[in-house]
N, C-alpha and C positions, 0 to 999 in steps of 0.2 A: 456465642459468648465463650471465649475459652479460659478455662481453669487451671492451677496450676500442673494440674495432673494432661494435660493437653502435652504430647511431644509430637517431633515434626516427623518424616517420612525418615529423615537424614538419621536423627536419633535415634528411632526405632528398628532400624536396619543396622545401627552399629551397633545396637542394646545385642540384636536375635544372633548377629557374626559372633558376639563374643561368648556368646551360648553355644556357638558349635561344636563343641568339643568335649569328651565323656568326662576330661579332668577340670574343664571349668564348672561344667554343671554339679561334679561331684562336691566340688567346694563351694561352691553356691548352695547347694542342697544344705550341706554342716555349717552353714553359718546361717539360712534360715531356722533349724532346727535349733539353734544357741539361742536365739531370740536378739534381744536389741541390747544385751552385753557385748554381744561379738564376741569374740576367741583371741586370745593371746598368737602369735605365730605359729610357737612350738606347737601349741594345743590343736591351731586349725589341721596343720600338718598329720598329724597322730589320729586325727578323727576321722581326716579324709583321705589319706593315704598318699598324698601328693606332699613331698619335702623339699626341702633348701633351695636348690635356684629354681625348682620346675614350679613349684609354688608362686615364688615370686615373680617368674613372670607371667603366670596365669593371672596373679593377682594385679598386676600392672594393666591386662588387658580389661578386666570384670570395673577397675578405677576407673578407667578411662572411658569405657561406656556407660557408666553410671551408676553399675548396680552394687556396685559394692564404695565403703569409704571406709580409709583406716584411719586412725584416731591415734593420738600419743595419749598413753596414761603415765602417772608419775614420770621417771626421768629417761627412760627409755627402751619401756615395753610398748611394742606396735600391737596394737589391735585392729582385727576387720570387722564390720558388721555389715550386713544389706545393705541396702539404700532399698525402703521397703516402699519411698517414695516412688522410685522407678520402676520398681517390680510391679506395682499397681497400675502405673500409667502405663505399661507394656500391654498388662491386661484389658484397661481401658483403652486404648489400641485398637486391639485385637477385634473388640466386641461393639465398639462404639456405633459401628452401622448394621449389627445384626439384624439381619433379614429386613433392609431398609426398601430394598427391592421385591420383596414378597409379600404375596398375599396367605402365607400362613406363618405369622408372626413365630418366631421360636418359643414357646413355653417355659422353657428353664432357665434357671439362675436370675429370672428377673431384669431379661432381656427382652425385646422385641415390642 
């Protein structure tokens, strides 16, 4: 039965590429830390140390694979936030056949 949190091999392989890199994750990191307001541009910029065009195209890459979505507020301030949907299905992913092959089930996180 699959759920909405179910992505395909395609998805999660372009989710993990667009993590590759110390300045996407740093801005992934400061906009989990914002919570589900997301960050104004300038503000993501200032918090994560990544500005002006290198930002924006990190952030083109983080859209595209899912994990991030920016939003218009009033007339034309951009905001980013997670997509904390994708973040979870990354980790559901990750774990969803933990130790499906073993005879000593993994104990933690409520796995296995």
């Amino acid at each position: 039965m699959k759920t909405s949190n179910d992505i395909s091999l395609e998805q999660a392989a372009s989710a993990f590429a667009a993590l590759g890199s110390e300045q996407r994750l740093s801005v992934l990191q400061t906009l989990v830390r914002a919570g589900d307001d997301g960050l104004a541009m300038g503000d993501l910029g200032a918090r994560s140390g990544v500005t002006g065009s290198t930002l924006t195209h990190h952030l083109k890459i983080l859209v595209a694979a899912g994990l991030v979505v920016q939003i218009k507020k009033g007339r034309s301030i951009i905001c980013a936030a997670v997509s904390y949907d994708m973040a979870d299905a990354l980790s559901q992913f990750l774990l969803k056949n933990c130790c499906a092959d073993s005879q000593h089930p993994h104990k933690g996180h409520g796995h296995g």
